[in-house]
CHARMM internal coordinates of N, CA and C (Angstrom, degrees):
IC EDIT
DIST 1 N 1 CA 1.4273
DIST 1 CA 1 C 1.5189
ANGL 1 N 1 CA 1 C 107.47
DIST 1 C 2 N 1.3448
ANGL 1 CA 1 C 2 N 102.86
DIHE 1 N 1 CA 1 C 2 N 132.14
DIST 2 N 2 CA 1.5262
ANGL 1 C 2 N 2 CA 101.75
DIHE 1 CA 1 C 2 N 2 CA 170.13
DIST 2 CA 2 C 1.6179
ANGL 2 N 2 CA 2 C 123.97
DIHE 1 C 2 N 2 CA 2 C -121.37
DIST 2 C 3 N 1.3204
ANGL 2 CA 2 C 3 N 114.56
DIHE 2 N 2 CA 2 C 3 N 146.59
DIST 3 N 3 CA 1.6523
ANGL 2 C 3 N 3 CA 114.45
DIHE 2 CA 2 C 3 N 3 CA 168.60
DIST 3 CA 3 C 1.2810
ANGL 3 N 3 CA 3 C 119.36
DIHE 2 C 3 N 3 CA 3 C -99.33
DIST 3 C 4 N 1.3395
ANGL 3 CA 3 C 4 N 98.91
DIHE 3 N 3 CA 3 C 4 N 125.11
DIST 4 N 4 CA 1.6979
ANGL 3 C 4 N 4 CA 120.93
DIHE 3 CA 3 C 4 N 4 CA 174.70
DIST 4 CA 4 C 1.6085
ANGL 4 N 4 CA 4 C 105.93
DIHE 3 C 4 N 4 CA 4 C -84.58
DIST 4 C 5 N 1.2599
ANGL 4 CA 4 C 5 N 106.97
DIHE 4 N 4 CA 4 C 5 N 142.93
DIST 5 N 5 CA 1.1591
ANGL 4 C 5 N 5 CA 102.17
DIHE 4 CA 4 C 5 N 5 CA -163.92
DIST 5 CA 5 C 1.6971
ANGL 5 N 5 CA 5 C 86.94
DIHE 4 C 5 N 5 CA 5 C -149.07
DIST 5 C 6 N 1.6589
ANGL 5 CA 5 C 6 N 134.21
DIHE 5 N 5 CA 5 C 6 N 122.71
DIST 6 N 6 CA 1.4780
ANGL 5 C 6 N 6 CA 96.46
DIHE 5 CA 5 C 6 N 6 CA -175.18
DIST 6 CA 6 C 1.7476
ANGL 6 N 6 CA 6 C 86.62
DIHE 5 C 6 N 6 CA 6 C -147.89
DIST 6 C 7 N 0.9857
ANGL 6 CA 6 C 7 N 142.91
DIHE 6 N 6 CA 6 C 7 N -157.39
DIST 7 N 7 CA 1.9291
ANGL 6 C 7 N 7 CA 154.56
DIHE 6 CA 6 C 7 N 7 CA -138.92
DIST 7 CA 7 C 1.5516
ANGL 7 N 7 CA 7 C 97.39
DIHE 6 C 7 N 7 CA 7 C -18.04
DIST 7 C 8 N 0.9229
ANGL 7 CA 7 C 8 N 86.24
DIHE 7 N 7 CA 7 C 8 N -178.25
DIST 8 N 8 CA 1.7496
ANGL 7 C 8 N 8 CA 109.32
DIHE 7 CA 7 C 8 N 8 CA 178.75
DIST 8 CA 8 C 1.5295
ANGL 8 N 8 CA 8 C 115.70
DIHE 7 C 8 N 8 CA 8 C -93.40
DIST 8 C 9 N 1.6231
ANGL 8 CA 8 C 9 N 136.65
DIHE 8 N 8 CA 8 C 9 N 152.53
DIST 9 N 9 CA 1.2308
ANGL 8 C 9 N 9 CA 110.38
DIHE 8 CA 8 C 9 N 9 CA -163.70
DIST 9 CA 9 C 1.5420
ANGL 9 N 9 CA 9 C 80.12
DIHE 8 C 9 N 9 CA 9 C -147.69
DIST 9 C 10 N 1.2452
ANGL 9 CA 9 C 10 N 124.79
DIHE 9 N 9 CA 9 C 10 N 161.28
DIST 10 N 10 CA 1.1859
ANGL 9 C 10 N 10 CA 128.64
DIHE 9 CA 9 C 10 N 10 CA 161.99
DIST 10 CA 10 C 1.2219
ANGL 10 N 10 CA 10 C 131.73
DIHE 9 C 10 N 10 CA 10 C -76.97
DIST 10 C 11 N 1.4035
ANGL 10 CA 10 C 11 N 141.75
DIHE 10 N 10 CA 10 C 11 N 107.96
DIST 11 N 11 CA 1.5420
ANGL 10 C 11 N 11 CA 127.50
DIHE 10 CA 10 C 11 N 11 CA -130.60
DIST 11 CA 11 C 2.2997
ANGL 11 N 11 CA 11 C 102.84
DIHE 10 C 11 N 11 CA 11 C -69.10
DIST 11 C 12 N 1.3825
ANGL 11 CA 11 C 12 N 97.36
DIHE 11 N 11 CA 11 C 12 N -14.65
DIST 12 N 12 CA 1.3013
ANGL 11 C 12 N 12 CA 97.78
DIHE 11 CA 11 C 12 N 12 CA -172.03
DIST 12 CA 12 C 1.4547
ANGL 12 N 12 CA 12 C 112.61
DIHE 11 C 12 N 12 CA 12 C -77.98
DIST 12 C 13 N 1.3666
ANGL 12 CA 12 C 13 N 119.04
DIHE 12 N 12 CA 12 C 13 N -2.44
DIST 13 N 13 CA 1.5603
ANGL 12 C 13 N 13 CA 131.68
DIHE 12 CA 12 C 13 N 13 CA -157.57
DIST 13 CA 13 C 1.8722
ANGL 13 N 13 CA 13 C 89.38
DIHE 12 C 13 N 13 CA 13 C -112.37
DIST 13 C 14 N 1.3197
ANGL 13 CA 13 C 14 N 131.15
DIHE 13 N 13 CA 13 C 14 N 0.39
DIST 14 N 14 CA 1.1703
ANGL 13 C 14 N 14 CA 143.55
DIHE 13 CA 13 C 14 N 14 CA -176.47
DIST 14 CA 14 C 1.7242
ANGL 14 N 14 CA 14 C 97.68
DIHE 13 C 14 N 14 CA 14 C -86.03
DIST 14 C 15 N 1.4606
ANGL 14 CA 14 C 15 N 121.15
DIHE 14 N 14 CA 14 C 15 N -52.08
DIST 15 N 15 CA 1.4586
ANGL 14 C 15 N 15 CA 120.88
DIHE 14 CA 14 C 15 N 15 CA -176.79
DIST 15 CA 15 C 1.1728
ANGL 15 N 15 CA 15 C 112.81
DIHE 14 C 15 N 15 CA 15 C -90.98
DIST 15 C 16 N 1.8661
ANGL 15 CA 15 C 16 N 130.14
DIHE 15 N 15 CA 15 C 16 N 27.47
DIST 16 N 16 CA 1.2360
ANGL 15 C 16 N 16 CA 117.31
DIHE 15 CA 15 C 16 N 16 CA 155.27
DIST 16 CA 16 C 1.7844
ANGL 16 N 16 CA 16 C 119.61
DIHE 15 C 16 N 16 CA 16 C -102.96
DIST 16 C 17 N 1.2454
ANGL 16 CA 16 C 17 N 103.34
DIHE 16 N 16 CA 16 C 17 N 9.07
DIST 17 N 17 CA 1.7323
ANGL 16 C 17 N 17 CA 93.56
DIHE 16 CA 16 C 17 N 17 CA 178.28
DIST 17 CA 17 C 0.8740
ANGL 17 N 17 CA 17 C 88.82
DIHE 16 C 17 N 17 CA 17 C 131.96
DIST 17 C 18 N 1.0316
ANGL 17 CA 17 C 18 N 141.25
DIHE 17 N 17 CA 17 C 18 N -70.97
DIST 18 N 18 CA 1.7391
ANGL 17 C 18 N 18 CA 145.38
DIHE 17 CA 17 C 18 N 18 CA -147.48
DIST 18 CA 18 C 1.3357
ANGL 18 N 18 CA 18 C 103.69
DIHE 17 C 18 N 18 CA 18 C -54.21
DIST 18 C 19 N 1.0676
ANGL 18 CA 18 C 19 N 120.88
DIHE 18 N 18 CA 18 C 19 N -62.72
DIST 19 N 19 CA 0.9613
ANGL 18 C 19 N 19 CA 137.41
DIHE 18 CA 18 C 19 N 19 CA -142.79
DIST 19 CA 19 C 1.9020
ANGL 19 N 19 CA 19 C 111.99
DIHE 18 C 19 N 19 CA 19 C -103.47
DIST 19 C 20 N 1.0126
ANGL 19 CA 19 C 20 N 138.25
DIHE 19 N 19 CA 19 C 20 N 150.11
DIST 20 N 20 CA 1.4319
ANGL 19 C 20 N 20 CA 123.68
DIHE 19 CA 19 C 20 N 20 CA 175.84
DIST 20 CA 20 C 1.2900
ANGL 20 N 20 CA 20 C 149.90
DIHE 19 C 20 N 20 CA 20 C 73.27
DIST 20 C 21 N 1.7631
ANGL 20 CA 20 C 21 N 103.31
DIHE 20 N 20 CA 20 C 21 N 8.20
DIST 21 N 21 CA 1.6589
ANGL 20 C 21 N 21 CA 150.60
DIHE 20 CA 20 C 21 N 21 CA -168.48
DIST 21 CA 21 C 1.7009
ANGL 21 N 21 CA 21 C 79.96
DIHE 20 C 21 N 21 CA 21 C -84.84
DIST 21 C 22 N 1.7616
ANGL 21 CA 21 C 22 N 83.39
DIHE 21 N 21 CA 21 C 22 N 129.97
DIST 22 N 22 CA 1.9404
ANGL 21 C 22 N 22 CA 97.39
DIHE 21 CA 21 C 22 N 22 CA -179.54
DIST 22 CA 22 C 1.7288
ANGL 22 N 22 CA 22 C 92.77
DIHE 21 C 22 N 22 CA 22 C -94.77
DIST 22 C 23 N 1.3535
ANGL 22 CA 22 C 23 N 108.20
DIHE 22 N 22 CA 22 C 23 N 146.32
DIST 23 N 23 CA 1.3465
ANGL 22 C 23 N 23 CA 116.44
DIHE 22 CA 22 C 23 N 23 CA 146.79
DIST 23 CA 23 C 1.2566
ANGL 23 N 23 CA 23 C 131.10
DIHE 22 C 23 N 23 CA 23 C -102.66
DIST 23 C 24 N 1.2130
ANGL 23 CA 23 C 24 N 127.13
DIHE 23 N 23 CA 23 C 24 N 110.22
DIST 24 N 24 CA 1.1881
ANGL 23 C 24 N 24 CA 155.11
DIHE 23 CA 23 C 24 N 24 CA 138.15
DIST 24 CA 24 C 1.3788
ANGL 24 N 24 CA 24 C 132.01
DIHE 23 C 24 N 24 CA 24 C -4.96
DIST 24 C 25 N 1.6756
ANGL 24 CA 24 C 25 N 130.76
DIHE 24 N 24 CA 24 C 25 N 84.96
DIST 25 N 25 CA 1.4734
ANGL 24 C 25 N 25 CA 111.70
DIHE 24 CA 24 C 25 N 25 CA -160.56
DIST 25 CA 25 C 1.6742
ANGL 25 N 25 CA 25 C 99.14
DIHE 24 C 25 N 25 CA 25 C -137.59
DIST 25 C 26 N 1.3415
ANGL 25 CA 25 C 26 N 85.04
DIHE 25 N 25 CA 25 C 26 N 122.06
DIST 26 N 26 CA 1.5393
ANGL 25 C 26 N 26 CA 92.67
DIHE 25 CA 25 C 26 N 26 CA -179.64
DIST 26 CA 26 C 2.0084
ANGL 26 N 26 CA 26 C 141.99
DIHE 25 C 26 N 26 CA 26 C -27.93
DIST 26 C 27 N 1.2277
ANGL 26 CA 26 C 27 N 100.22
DIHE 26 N 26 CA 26 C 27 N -149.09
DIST 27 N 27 CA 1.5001
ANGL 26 C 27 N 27 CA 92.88
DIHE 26 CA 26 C 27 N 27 CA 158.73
DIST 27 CA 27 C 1.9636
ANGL 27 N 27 CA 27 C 101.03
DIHE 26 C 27 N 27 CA 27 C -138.30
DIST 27 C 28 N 1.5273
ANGL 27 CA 27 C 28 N 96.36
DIHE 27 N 27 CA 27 C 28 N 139.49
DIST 28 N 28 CA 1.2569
ANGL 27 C 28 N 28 CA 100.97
DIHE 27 CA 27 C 28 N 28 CA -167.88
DIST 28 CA 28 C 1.5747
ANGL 28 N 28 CA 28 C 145.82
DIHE 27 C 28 N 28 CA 28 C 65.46
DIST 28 C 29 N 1.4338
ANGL 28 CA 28 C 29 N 89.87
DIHE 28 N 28 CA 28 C 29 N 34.92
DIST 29 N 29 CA 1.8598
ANGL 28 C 29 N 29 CA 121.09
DIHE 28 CA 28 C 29 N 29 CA -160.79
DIST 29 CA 29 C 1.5036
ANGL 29 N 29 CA 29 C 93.54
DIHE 28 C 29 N 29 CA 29 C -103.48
DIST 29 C 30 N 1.4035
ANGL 29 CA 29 C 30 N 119.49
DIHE 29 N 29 CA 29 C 30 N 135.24
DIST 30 N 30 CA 1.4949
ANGL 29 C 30 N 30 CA 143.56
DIHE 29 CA 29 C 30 N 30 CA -171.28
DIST 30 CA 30 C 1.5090
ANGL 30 N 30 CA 30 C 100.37
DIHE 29 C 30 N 30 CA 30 C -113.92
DIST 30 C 31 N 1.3531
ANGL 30 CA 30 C 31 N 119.12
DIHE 30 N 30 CA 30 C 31 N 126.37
DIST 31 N 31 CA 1.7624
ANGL 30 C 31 N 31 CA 113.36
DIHE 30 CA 30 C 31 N 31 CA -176.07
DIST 31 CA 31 C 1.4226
ANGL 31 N 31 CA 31 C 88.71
DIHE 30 C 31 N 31 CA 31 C -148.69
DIST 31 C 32 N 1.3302
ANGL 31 CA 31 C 32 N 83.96
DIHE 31 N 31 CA 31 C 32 N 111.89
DIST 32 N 32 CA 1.7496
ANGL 31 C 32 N 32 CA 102.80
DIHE 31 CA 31 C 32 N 32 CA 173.81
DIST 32 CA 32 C 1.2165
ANGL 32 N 32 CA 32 C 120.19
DIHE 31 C 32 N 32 CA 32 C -52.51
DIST 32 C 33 N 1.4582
ANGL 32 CA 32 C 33 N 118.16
DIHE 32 N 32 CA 32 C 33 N 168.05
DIST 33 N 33 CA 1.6048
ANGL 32 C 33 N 33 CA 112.15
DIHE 32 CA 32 C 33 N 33 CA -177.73
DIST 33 CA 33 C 1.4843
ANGL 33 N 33 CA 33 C 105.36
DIHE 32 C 33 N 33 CA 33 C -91.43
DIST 33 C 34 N 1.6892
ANGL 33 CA 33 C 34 N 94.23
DIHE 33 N 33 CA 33 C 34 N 144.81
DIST 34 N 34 CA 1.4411
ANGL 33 C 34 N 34 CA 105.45
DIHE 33 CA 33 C 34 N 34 CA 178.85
DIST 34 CA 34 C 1.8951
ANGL 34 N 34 CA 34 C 115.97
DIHE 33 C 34 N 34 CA 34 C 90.73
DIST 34 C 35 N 1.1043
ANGL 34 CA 34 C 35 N 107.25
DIHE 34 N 34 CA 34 C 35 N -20.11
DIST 35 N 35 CA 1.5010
ANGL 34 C 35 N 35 CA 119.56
DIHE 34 CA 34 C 35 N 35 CA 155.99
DIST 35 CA 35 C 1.3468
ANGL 35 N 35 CA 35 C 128.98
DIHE 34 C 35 N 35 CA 35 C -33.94
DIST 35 C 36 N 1.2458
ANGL 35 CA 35 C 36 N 125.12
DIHE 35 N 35 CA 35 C 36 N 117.48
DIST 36 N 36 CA 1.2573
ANGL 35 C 36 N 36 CA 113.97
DIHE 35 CA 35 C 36 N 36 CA -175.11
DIST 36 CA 36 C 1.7812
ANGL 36 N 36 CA 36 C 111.89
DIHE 35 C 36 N 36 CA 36 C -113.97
DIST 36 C 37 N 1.3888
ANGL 36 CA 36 C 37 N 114.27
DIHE 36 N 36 CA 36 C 37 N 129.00
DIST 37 N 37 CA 1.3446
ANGL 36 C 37 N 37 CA 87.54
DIHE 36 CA 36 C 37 N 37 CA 177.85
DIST 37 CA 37 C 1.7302
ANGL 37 N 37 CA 37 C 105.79
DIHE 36 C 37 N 37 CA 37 C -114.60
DIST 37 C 38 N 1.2171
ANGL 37 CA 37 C 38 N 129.09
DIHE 37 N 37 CA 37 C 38 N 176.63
DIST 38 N 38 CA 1.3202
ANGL 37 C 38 N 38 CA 134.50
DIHE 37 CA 37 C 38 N 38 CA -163.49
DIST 38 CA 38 C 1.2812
ANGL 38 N 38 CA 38 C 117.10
DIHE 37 C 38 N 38 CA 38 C -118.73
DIST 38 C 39 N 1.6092
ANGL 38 CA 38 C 39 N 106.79
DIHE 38 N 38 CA 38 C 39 N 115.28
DIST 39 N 39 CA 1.8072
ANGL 38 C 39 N 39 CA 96.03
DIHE 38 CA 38 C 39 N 39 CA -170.88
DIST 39 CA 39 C 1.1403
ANGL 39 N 39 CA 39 C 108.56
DIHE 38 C 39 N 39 CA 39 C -52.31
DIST 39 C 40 N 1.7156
ANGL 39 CA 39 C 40 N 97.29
DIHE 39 N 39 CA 39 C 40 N 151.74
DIST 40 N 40 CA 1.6332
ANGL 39 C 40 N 40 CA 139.41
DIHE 39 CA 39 C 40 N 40 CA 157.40
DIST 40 CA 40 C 1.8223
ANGL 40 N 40 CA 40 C 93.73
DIHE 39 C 40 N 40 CA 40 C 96.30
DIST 40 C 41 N 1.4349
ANGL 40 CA 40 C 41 N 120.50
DIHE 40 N 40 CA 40 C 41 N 23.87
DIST 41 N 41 CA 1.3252
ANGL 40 C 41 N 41 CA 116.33
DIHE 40 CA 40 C 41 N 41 CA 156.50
DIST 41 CA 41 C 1.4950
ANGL 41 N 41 CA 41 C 124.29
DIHE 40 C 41 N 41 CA 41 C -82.99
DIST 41 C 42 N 0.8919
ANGL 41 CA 41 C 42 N 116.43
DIHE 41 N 41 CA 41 C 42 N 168.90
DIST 42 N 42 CA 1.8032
ANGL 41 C 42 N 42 CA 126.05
DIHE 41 CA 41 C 42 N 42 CA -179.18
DIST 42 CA 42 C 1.5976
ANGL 42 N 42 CA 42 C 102.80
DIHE 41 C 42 N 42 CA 42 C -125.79
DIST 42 C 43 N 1.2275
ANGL 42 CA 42 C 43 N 138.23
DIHE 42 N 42 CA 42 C 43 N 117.82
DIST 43 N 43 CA 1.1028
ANGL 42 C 43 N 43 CA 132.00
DIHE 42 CA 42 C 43 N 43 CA 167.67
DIST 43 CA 43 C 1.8286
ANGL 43 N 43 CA 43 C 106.06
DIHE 42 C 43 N 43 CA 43 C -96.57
DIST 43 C 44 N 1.2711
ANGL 43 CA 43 C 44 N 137.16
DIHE 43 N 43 CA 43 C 44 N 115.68
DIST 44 N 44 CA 1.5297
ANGL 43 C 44 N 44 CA 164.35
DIHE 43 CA 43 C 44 N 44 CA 155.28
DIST 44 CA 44 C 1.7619
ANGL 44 N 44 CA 44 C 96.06
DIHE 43 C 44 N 44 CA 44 C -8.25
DIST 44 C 45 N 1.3118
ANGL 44 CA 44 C 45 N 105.12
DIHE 44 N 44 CA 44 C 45 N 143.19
DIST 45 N 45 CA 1.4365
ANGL 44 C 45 N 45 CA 102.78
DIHE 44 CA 44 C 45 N 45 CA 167.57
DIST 45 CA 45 C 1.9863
ANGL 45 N 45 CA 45 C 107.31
DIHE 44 C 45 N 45 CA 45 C -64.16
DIST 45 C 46 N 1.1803
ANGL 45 CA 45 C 46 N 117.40
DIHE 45 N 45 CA 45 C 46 N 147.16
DIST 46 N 46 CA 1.6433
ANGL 45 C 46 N 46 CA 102.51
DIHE 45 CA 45 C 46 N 46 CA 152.08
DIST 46 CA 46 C 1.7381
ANGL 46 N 46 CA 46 C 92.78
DIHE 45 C 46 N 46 CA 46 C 101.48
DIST 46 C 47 N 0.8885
ANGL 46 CA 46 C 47 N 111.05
DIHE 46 N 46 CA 46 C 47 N -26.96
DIST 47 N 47 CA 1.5987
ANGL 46 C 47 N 47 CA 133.86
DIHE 46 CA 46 C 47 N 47 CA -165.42
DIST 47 CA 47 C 1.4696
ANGL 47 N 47 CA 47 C 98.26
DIHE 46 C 47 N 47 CA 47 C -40.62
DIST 47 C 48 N 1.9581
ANGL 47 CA 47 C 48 N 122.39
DIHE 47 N 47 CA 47 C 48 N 151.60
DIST 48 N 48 CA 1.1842
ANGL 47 C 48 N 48 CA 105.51
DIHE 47 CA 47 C 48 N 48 CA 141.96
DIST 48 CA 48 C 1.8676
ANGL 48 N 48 CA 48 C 106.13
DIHE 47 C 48 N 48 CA 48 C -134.99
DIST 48 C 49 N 1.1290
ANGL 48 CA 48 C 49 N 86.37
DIHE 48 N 48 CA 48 C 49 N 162.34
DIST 49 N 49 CA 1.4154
ANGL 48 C 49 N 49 CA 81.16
DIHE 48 CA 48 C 49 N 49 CA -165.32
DIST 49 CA 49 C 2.0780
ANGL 49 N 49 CA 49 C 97.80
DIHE 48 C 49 N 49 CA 49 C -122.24
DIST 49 C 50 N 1.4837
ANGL 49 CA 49 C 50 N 114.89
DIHE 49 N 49 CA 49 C 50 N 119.88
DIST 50 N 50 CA 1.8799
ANGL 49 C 50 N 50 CA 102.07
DIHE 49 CA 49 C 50 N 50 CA -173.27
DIST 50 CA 50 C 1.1221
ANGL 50 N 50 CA 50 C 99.21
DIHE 49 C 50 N 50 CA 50 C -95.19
DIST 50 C 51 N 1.4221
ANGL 50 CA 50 C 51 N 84.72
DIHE 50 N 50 CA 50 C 51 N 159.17
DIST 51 N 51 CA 1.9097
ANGL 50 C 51 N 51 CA 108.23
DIHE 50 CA 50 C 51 N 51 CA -177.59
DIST 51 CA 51 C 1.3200
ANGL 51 N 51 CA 51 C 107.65
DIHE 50 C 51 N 51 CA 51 C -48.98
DIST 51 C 52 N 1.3559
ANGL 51 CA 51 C 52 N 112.45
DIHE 51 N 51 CA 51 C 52 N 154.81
DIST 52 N 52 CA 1.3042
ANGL 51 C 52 N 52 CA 139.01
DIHE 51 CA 51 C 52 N 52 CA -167.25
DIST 52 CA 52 C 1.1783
ANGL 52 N 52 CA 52 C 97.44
DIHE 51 C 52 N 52 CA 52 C 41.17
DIST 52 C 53 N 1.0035
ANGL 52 CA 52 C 53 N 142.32
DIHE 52 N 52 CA 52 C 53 N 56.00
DIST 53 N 53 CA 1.4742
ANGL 52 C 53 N 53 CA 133.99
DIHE 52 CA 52 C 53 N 53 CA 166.08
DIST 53 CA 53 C 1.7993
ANGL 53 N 53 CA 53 C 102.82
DIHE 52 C 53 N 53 CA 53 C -104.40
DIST 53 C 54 N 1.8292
ANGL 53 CA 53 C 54 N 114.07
DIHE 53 N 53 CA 53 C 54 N 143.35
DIST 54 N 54 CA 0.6870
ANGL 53 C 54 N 54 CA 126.36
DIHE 53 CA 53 C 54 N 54 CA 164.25
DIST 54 CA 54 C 1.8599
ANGL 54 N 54 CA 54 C 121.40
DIHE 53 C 54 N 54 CA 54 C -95.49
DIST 54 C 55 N 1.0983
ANGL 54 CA 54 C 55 N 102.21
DIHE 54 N 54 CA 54 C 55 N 120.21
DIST 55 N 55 CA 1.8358
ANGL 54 C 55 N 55 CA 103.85
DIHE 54 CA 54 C 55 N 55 CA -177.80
DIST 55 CA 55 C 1.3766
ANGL 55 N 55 CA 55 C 93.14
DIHE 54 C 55 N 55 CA 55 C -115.45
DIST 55 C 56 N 1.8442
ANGL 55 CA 55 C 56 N 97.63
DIHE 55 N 55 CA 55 C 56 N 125.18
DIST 56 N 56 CA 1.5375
ANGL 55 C 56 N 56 CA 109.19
DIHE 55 CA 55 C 56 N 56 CA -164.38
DIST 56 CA 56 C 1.5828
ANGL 56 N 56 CA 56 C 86.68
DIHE 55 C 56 N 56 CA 56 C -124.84
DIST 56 C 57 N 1.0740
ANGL 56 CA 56 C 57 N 117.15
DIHE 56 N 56 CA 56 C 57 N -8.91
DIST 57 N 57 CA 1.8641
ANGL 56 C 57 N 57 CA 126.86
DIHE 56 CA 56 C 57 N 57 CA 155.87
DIST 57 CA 57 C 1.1783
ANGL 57 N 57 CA 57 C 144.57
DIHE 56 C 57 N 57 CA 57 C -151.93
DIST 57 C 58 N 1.1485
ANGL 57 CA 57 C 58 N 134.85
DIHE 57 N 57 CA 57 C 58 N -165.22
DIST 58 N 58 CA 1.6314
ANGL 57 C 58 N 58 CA 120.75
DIHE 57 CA 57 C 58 N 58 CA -167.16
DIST 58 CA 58 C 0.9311
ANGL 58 N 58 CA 58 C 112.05
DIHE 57 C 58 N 58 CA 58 C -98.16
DIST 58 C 59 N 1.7473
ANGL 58 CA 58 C 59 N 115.80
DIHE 58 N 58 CA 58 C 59 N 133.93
DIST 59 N 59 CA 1.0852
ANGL 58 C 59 N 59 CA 146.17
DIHE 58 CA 58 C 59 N 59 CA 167.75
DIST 59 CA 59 C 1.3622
ANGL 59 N 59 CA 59 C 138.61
DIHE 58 C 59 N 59 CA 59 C -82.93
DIST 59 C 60 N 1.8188
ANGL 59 CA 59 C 60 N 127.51
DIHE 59 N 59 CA 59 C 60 N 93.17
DIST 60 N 60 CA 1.1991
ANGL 59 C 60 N 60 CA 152.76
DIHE 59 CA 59 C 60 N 60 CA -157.97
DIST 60 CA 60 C 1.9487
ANGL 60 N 60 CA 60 C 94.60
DIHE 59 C 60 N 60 CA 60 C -39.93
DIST 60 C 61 N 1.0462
ANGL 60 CA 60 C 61 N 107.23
DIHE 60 N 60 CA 60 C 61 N 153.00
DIST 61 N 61 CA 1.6589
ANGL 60 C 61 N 61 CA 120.03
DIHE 60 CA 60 C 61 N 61 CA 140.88
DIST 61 CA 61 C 1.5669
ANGL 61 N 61 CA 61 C 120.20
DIHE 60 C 61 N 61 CA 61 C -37.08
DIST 61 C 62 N 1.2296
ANGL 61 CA 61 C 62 N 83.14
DIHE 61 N 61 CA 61 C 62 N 129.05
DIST 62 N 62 CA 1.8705
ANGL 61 C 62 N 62 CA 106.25
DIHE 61 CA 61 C 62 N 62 CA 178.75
DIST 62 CA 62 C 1.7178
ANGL 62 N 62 CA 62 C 113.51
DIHE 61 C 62 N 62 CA 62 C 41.81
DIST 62 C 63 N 1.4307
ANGL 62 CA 62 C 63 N 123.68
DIHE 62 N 62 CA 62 C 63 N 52.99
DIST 63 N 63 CA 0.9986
ANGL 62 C 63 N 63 CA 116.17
DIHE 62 CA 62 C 63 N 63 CA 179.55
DIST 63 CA 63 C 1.7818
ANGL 63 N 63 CA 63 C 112.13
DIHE 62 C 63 N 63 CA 63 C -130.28
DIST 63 C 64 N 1.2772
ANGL 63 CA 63 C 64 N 133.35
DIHE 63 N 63 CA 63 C 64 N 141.14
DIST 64 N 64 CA 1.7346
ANGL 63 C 64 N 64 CA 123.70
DIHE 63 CA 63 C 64 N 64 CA 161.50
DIST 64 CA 64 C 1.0535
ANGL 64 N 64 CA 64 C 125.66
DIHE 63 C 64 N 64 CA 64 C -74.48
DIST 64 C 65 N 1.2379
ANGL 64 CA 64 C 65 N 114.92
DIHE 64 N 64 CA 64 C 65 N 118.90
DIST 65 N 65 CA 1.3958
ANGL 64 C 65 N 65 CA 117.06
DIHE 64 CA 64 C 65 N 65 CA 172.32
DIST 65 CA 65 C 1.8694
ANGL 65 N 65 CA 65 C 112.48
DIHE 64 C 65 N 65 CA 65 C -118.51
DIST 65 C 66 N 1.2955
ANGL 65 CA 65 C 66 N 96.14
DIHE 65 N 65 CA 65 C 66 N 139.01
DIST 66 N 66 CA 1.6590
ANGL 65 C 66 N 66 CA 111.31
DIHE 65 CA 65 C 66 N 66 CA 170.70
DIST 66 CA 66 C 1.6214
ANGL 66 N 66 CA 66 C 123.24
DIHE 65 C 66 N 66 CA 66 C -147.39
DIST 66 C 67 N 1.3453
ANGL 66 CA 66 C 67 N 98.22
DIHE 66 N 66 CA 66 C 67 N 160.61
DIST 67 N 67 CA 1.6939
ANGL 66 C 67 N 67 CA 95.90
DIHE 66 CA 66 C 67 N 67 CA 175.33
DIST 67 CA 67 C 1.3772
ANGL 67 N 67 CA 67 C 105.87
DIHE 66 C 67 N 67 CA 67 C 121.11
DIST 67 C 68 N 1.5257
ANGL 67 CA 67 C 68 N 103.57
DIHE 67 N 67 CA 67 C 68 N 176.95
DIST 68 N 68 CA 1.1798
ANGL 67 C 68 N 68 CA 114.68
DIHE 67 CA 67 C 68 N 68 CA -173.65
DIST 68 CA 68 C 2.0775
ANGL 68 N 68 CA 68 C 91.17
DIHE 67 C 68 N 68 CA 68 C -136.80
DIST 68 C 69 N 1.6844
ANGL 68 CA 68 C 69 N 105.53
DIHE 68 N 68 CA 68 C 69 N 122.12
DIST 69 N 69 CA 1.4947
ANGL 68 C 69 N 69 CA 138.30
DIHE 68 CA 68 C 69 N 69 CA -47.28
DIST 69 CA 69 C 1.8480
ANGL 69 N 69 CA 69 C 102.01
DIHE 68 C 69 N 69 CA 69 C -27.79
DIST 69 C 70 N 1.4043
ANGL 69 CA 69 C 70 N 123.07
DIHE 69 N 69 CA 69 C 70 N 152.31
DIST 70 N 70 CA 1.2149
ANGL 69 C 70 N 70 CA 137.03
DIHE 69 CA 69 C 70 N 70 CA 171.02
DIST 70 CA 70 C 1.8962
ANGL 70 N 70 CA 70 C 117.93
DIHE 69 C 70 N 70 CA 70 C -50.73
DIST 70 C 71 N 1.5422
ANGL 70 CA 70 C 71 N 129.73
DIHE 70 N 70 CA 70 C 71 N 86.91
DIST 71 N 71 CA 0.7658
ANGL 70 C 71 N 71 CA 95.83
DIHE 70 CA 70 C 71 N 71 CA 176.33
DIST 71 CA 71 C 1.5736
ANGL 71 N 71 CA 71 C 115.68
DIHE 70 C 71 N 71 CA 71 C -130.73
DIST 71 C 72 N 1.5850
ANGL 71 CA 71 C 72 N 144.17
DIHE 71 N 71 CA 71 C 72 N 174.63
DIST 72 N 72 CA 1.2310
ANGL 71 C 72 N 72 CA 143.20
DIHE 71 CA 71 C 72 N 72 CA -124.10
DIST 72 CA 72 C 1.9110
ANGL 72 N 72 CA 72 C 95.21
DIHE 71 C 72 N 72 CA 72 C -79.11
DIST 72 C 73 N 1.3748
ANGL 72 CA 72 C 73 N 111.56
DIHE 72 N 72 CA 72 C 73 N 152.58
DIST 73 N 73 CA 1.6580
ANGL 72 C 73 N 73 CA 96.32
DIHE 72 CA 72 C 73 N 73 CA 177.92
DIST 73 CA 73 C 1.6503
ANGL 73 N 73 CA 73 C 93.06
DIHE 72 C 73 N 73 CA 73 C -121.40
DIST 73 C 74 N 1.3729
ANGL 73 CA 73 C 74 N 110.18
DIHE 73 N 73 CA 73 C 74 N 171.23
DIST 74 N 74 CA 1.3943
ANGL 73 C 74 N 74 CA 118.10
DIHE 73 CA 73 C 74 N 74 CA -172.03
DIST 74 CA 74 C 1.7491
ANGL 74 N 74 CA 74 C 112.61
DIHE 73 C 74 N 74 CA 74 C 74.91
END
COOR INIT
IC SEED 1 N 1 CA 1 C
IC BUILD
C-alpha cells in the first residue's frame, strides 16, 4: 500500500474539513494496488476493494467493490 501525498497546503486549511478526515478500514479488508480511497470513508469488515479503484464512499461489510467512482460488482 502506498501514500500519495501531493501540493502544498496551508497547515490552517487542515482544520476546516478538507483536510484531515480519518479513514476507516475494517478487519480483514483486501485493497488492491493502486486504489485510492477518499478521506472520511469507512471501508466494511470482509470488504474488497480492486485495484485502481476509486472509493468516493463507504463501503458496507463483506462486499466487492471496483471502478472508477468504486461501485458494488455482482
Amino acid at each position: 500500500m502506498a501514500v500519495y501525498i501531493y501540493g502544498w497546503h496551508d497547515a490552517r486549511e487542515r482544520t476546516n474539513g478538507r483536510f484531515g478526515r480519518s479513514v476507516t478500514i475494517g478487519r480483514n479488508v483486501w485493497i488492491g494496488g493502486a486504489a485510492l480511497i477518499l478521506p472520511g470513508n469507512t471501508i466494511g469488515d470482509d470488504a474488497i476493494i480492486g485495484a485502481s479503484s476509486v472509493v468516493i464512499r463507504d463501503v458496507p461489510d463483506c462486499v466487492t467493490v471496483a471502478g472508477n467512482p468504486a461501485s458494488l460488482l455482482g
